[in-house]
C-alpha positions as CSV (number, residue, x, y, z in Angstrom):
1,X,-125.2,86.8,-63.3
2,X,-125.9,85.1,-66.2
3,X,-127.1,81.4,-66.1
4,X,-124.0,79.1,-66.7
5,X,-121.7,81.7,-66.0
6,X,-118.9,81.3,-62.9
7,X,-119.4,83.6,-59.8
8,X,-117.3,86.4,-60.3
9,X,-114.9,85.0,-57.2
10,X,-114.4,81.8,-59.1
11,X,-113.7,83.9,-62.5
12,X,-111.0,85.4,-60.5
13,X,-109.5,82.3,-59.2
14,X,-109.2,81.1,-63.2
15,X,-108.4,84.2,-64.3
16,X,-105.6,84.4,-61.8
17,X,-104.0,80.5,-62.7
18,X,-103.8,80.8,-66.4
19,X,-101.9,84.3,-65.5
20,X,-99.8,81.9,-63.9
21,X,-99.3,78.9,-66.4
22,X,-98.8,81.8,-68.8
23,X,-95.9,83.4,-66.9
24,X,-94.7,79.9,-66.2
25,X,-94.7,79.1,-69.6
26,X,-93.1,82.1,-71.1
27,X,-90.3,81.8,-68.3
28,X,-89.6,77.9,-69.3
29,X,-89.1,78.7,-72.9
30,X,-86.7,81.4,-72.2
31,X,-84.7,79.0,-70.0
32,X,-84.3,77.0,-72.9
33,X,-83.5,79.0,-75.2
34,X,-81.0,79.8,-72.8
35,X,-79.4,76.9,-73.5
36,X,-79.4,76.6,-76.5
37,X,-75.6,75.8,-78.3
38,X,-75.2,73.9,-74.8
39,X,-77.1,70.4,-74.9
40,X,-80.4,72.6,-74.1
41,X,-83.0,69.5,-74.0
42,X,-80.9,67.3,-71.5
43,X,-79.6,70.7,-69.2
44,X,-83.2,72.3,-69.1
45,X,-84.6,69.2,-68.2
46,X,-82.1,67.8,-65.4
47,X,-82.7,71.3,-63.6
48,X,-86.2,71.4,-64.2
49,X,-86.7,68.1,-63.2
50,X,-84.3,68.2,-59.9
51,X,-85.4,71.7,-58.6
52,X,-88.9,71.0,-59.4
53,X,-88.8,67.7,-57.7
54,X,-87.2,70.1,-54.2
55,X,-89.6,72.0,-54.8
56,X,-92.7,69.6,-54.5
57,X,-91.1,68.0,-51.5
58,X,-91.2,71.7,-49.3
59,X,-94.7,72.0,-51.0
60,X,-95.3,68.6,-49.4
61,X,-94.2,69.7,-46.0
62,X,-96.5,72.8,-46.0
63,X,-99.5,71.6,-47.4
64,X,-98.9,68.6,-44.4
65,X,-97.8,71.6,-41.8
66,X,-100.9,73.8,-43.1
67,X,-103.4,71.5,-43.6
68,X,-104.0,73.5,-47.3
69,X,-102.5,73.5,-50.5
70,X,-99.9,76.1,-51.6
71,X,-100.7,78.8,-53.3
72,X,-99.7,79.3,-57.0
73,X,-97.8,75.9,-57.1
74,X,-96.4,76.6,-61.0
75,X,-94.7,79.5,-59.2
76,X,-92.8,77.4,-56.7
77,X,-92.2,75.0,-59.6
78,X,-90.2,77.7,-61.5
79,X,-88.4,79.5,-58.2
80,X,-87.3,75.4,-57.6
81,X,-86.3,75.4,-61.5
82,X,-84.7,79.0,-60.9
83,X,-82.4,77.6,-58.2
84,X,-81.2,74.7,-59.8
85,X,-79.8,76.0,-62.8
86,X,-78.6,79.2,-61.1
87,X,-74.8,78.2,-61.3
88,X,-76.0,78.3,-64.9
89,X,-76.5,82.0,-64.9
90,X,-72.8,82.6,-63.2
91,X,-71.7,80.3,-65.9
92,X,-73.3,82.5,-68.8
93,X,-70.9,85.4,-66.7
94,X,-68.1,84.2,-67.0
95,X,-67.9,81.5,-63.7
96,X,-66.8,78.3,-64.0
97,X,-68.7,75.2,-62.8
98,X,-67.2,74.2,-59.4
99,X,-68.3,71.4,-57.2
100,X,-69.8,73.6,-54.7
101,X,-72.4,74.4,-56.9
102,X,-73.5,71.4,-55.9
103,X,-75.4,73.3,-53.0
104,X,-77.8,74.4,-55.6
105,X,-79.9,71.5,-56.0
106,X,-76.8,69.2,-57.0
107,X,-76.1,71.3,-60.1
108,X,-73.0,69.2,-61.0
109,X,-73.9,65.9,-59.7
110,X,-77.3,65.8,-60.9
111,X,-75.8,65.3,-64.5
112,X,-73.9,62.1,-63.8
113,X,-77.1,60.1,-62.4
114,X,-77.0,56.6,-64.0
115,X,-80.5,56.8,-66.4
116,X,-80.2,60.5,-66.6
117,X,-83.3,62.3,-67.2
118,X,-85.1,59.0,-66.8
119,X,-84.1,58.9,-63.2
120,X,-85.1,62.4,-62.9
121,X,-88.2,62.1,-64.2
122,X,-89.4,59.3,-62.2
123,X,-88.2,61.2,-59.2
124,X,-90.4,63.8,-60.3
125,X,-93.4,61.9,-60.8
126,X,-92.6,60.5,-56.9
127,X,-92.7,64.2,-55.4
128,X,-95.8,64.8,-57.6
129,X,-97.5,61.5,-56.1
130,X,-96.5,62.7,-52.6
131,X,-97.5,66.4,-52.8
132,X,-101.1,65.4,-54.3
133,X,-101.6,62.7,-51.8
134,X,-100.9,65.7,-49.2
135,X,-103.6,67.8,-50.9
136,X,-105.7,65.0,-51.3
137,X,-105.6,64.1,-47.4
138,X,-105.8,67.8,-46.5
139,X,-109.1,68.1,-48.3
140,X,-110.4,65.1,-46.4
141,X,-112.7,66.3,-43.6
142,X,-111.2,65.4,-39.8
143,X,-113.4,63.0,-38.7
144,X,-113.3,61.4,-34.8
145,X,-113.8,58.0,-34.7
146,X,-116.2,56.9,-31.3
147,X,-115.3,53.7,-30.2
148,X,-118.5,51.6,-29.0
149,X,-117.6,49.9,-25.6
150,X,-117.0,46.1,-26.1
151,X,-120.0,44.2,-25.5
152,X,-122.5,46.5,-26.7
């Protein structure tokens, strides 16, 4: 090993996450361009923002339930994305929009929020908080507090 070089475990590990914000990357501009003739800025956001926002709060409650961070988070990021604009794919074949769709992630609904986007956003940014305040505490060490007798 060279000096200043990574261990070749810890080369992996990189390796393996910019794969990952690659893939991520190259998927999210093909959901735009996706839809593209349809409002594709405010549509790709809404769903990225609502499915991403599910999808931090399940990371939440594994990384709480396993005491570890998921793996490959960008992938459940995209896979939350993926269901809530899948309505949008029966669309594109030929489906009409129907309020059920609303299962997926409110697909309808999520349109008509007062503040739009906005609102999405900073309900984003609140499932982000909460999943990396659950990493954070599941990195913390488990320490047992000893209570000294009174008197001593």
């Amino acid at each position: 090993m060279t000096r200043g070089a990574a261990p070749a475990p810890e080369k992996a590990r990189i390796l393996n996450a910019c794969f990952w914000c690659v893939v991520a990357v190259v998927v999210e501009v093909g959901l735009f361009a996706s839809y593209r003739g349809h409002d594709a800025r405010f549509h790709w956001f809404t769903h990225l923002f609502v499915g991403s926002s599910a999808a931090l709060l399940v990371m939440t409650a594994v990384a709480v339930r396993t005491r570890r961070p998921v793996p490959v988070p960008l992938v459940w990021a995209l896979v939350g994305h993926l269901f809530a604009m899948a309505p949008d794919f029966a669309f594109a074949a030929g489906v009409a929009h129907r309020r059920w769709m609303d299962i997926f992630a409110g697909h309808i609904s999520s349109h008509f929020v007062p503040g739009r986007n906005v609102t999405w956003y900073a309900v984003f940014l609140i499932c982000l908080g909460a999943y990396l305040a659950a990493v954070d505490r599941c990195a913390r060490p488990r320490h047992r507090t000893t209570q000294v007798p009174a008197g001593r």
